[in-house]
C-alpha positions as CSV (number, residue, x, y, z in Angstrom):
1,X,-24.8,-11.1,-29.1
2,X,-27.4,-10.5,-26.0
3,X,-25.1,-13.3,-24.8
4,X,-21.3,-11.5,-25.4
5,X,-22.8,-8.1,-24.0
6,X,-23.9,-9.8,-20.6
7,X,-20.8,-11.7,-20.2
8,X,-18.7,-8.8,-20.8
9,X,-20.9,-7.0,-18.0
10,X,-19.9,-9.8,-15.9
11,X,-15.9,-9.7,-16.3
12,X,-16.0,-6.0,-15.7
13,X,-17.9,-6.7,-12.2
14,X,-15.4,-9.6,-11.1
15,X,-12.7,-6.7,-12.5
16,X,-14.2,-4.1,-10.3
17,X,-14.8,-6.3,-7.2
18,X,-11.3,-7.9,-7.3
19,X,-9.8,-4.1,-7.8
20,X,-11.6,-3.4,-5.1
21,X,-10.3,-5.6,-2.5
22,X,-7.1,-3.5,-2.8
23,X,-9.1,-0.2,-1.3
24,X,-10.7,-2.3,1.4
25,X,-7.0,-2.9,2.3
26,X,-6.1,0.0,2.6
27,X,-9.1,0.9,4.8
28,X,-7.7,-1.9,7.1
29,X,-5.0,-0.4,7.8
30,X,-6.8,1.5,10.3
31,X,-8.2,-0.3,13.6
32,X,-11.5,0.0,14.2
33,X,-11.4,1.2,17.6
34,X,-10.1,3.9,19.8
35,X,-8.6,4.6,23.2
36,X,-10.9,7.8,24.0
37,X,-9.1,9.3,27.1
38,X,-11.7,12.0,29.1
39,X,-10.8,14.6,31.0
40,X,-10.7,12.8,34.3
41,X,-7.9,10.5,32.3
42,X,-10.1,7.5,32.2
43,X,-9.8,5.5,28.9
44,X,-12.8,3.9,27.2
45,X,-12.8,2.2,24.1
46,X,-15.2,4.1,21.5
47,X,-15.4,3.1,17.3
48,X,-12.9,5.1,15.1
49,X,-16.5,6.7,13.3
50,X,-17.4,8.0,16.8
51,X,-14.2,10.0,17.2
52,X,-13.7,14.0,16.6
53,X,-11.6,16.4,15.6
54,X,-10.1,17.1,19.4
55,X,-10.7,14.2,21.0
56,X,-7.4,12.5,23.4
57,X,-6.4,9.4,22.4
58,X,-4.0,6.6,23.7
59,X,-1.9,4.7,21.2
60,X,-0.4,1.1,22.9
61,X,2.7,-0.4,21.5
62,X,1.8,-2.2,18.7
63,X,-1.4,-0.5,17.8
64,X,-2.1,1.3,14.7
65,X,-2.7,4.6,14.7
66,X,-6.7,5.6,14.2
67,X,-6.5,8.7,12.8
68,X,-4.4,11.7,12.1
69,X,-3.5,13.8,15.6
70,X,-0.8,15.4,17.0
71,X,0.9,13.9,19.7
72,X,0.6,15.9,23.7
73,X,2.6,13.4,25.5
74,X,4.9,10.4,25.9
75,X,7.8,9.2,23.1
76,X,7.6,6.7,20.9
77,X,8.8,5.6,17.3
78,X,6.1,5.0,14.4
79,X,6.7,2.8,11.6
80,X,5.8,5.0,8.5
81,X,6.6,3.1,5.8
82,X,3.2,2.6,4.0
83,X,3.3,6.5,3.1
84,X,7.0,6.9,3.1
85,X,8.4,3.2,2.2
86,X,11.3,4.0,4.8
87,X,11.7,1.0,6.7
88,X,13.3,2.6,9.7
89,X,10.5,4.0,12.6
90,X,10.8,7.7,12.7
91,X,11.3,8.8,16.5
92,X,8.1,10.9,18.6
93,X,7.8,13.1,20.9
94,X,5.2,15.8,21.9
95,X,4.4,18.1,19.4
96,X,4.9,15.5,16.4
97,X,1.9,14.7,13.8
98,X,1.5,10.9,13.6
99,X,-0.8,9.8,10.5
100,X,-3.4,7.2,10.9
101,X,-3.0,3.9,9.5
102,X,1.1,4.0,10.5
103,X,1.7,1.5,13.7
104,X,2.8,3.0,16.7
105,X,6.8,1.2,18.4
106,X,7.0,0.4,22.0
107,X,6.2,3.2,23.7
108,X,2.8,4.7,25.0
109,X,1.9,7.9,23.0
110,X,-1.2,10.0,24.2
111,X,-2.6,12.5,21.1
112,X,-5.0,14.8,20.0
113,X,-7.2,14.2,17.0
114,X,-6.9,16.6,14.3
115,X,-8.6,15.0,11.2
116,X,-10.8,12.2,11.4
117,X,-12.7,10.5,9.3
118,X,-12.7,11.0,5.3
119,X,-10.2,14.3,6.6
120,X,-7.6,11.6,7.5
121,X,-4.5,11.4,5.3
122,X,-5.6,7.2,4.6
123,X,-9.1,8.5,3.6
124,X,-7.9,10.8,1.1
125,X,-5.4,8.2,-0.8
126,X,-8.8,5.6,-0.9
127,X,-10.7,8.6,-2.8
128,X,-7.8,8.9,-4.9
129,X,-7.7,5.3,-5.8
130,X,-11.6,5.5,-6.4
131,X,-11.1,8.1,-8.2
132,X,-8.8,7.3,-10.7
133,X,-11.0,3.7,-11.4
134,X,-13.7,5.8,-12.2
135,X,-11.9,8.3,-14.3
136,X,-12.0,7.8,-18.0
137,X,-8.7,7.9,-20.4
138,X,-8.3,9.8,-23.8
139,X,-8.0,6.8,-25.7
140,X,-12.1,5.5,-23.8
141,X,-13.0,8.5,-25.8
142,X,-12.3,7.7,-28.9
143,X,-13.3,4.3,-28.5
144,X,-16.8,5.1,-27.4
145,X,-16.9,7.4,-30.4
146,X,-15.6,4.6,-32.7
147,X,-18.5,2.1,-31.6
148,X,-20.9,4.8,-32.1
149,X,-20.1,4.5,-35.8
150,X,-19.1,0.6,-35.6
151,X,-22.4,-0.5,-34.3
152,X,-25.0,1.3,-37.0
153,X,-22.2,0.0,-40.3
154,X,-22.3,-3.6,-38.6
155,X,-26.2,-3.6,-38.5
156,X,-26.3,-2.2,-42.1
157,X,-24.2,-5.1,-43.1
158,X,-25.9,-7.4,-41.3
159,X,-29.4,-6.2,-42.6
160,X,-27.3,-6.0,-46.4
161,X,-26.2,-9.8,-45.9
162,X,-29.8,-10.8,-45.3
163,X,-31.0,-9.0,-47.9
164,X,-28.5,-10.8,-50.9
165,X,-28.8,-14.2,-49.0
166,X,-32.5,-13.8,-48.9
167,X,-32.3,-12.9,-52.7
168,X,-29.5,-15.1,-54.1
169,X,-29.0,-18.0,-51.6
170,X,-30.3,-21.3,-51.4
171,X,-33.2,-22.8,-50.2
172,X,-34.4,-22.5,-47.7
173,X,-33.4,-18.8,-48.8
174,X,-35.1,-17.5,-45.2
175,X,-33.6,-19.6,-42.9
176,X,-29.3,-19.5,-44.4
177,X,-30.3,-15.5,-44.7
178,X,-31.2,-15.4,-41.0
179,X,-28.0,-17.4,-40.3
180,X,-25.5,-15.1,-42.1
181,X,-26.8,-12.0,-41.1
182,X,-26.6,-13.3,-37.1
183,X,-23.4,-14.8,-38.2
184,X,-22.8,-10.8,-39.2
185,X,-23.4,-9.3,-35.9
186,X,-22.0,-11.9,-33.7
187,X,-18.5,-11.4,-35.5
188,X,-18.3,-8.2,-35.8
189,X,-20.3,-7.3,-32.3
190,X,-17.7,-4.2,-30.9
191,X,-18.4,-5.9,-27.1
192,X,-14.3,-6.2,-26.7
193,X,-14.0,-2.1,-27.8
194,X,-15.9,-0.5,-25.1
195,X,-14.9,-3.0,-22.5
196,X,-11.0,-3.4,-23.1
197,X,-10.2,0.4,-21.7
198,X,-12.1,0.2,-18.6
199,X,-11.3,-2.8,-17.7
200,X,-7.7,-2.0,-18.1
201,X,-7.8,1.2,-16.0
202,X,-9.8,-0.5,-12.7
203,X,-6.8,-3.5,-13.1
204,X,-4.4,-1.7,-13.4
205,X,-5.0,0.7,-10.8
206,X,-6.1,-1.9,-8.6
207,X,-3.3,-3.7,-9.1
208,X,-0.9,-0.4,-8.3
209,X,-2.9,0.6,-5.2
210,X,-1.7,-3.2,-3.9
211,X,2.2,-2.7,-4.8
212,X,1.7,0.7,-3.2
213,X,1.5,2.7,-6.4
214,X,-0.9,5.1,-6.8
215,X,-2.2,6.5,-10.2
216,X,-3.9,10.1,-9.8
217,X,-6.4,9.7,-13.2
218,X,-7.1,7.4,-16.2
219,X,-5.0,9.8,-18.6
220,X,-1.9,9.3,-16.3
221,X,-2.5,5.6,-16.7
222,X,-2.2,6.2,-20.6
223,X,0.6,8.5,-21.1
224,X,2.7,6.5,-19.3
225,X,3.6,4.3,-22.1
226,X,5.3,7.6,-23.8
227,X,7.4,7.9,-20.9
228,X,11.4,7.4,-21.7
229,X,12.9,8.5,-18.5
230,X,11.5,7.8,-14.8
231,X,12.1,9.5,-11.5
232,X,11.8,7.5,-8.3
233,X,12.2,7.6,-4.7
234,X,15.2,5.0,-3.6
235,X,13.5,3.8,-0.3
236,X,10.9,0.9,-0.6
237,X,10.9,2.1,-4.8
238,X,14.1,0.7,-5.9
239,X,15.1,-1.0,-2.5
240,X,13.2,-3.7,-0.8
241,X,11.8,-1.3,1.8
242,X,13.8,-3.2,4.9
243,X,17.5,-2.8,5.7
244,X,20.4,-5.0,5.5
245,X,23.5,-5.5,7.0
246,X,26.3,-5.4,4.6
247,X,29.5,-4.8,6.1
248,X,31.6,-4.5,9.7
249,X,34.2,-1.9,11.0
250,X,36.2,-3.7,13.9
251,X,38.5,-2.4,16.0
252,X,42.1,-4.1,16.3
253,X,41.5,-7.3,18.8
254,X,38.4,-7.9,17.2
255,X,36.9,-10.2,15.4
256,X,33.7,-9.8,13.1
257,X,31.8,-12.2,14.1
258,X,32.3,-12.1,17.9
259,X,31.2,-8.3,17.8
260,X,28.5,-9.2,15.7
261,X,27.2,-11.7,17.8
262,X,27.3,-9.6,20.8
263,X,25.5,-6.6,18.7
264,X,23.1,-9.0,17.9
265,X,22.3,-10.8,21.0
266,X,21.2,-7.4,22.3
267,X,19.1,-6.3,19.2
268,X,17.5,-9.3,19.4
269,X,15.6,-7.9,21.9
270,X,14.3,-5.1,20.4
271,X,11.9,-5.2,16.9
272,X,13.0,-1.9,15.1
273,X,14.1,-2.9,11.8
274,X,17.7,-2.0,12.1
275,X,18.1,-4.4,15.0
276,X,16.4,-7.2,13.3
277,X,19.1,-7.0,10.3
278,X,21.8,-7.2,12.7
279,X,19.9,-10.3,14.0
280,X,19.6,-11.6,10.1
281,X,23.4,-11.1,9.4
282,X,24.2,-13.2,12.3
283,X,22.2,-15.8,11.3
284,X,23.1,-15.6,8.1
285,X,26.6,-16.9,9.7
286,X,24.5,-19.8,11.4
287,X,25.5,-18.5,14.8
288,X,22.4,-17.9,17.5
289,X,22.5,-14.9,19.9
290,X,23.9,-15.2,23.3
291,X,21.6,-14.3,26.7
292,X,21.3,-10.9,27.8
293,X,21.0,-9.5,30.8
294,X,20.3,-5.7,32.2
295,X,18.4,-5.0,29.1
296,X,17.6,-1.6,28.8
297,X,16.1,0.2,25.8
298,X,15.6,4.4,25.5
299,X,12.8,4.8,22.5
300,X,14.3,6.8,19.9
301,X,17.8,6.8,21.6
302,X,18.9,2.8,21.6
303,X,19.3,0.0,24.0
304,X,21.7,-1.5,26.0
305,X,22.4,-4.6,27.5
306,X,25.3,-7.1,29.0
307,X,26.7,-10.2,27.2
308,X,29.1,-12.3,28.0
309,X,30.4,-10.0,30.7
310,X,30.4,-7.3,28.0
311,X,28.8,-4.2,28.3
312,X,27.0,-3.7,24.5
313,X,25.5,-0.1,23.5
314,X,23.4,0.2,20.3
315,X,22.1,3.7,19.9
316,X,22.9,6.8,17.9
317,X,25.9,8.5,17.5
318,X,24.8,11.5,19.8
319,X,23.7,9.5,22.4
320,X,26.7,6.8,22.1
321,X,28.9,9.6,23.0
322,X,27.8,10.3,26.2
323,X,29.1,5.9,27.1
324,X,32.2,6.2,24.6
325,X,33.3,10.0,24.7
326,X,36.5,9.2,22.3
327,X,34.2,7.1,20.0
């Protein structure tokens, strides 16, 4: 029994390190160092623990985001989509908040910290995922209070069995009384009750935390099974969190695939999602993008570029107008 009660231990420890590895990647997400800018505008590179509230700091294309700030200069676009799930980078400019943990485009942002540390929005979801694998469910409750009952009736029997084997058994009476009354206890031993529950709650929040589903407590965790009708957000829920080309609108003298090729050749040069689904639906046709030349690309507005002696636009509809006013 000594034996069952250890090994059970043991599973919930591998449980609890392995749900674990989900929070450390969350707390990845985050770099672990900084581009401090002082007031003289040089830039040193200082740990993310060593920043404060206030502090300037320069975000390179590519980098993620340290901590939560508010950006002062420069434009950029930000790839949200681990608080959101949209897939499309939403555009920056001074005055914006950016949330740590998000990656920063292909522009240069400068920002000032606003919350650091366990402040930061990426902080707070961690605690909330601690959290809720600590936190015990209704149903915990009343399996604790079960064993408490369980585990004196199992001894009584166990003690009765001796006591009528000892008795009315067989010789050696001593030794098959021993036997049963172990035999007893080991059967019955409620090891699987008061382990079952929290084991399910740490791998199943685990588990959510790594799909990107957070649970707030145990007792959400449990009522969920009663639930007949669910609510969800479309983008990166019930889509696939990245966009796809579907369909093409071609003016007369057009074909499809020749204005898709020469959409594509251009967003080929450029990684914001949109662009690289243009990119996909070409290749999808097993045709390859065509050189490029001029390449230009406004953050946040679009880019632009020539192919094949064609000049090619990819931008928003406000700032397509101002190349194509009867577009």
């Amino acid at each position: 029994m000594v034996a069952l009660v250890l090994l059970g231990q043991v599973l919930e420890l591998r449980a609890r390190a392995a749900t674990g590895n989900a929070i450390r990647a969350l707390l990845d997400l985050t770099p672990k160092q900084a581009h401090r800018v002082g007031p003289d505008g040089h830039e040193n590179d200082v740990a993310v623990e060593d920043v404060v509230k206030g502090d300037r700091l320069r975000i390179r294309p590519g980098e993620s985001v340290p901590v939560d700030g508010l950006v002062i200069s420069g434009t950029s676009s930000i790839d949200e989509s681990m608080i959101s799930g949209e897939p499309a980078p939403v555009a920056k400019k001074p005055g914006d908040p950016v949330t740590g943990g998000t990656i920063n485009g292909t522009g240069s942002l400068e920002i000032e910290a606003q919350a650091v540390g366990s402040d930061t929005m990426l902080a707070r979801i961690v605690k909330m995922v601690a959290a809720a694998q600590r936190s015990r469910a209704p149903i915990q409750t009343v399996a604790d209070r079960i064993s408490g009952w369980f585990v004196p009736l199992v001894l009584a029997i166990s003690v009765l069995t001796f006591i009528v084997w000892y008795v009315t058994g067989p010789a050696p009476r001593f030794g098959h009384a021993l036997l049963n009354a172990i035999s007893v206890l080991i059967i019955a031993c409620p090891c699987a009750l008061g382990l079952a529950t929290p084991m399910s709650i740490m791998v199943g929040t685990g588990r959510g935390a790594r799909e990107g589903v957070l649970v707030r407590n145990a007792e959400a965790l449990q009522a969920l099974d009663k639930v007949d009708t669910l609510v969800v957000d479309k983008t990166g829920t019930l889509t696939e969190g990245h966009p796809r080309l579907i369909g093409l609108d071609v003016t007369e003298g057009w074909q499809d695939t020749d204005v898709l090729r020469l959409a594509a050749s251009v967003e080929a040069q450029s990684q914001h999602p949109l662009a690289q689904a243009v990119v996909r639906a070409l290749k999808d046709r097993h045709r390859d993008p065509a050189p490029v030349s001029d390449f230009a690309s406004q953050p946040g507005l679009g880019i632009s570029g020539t192919v094949d002696g064609h000049q090619v636009e990819g931008s928003k509809n406000g700032y397509l107008m101002q190349f194509c006013p009867d577009f």
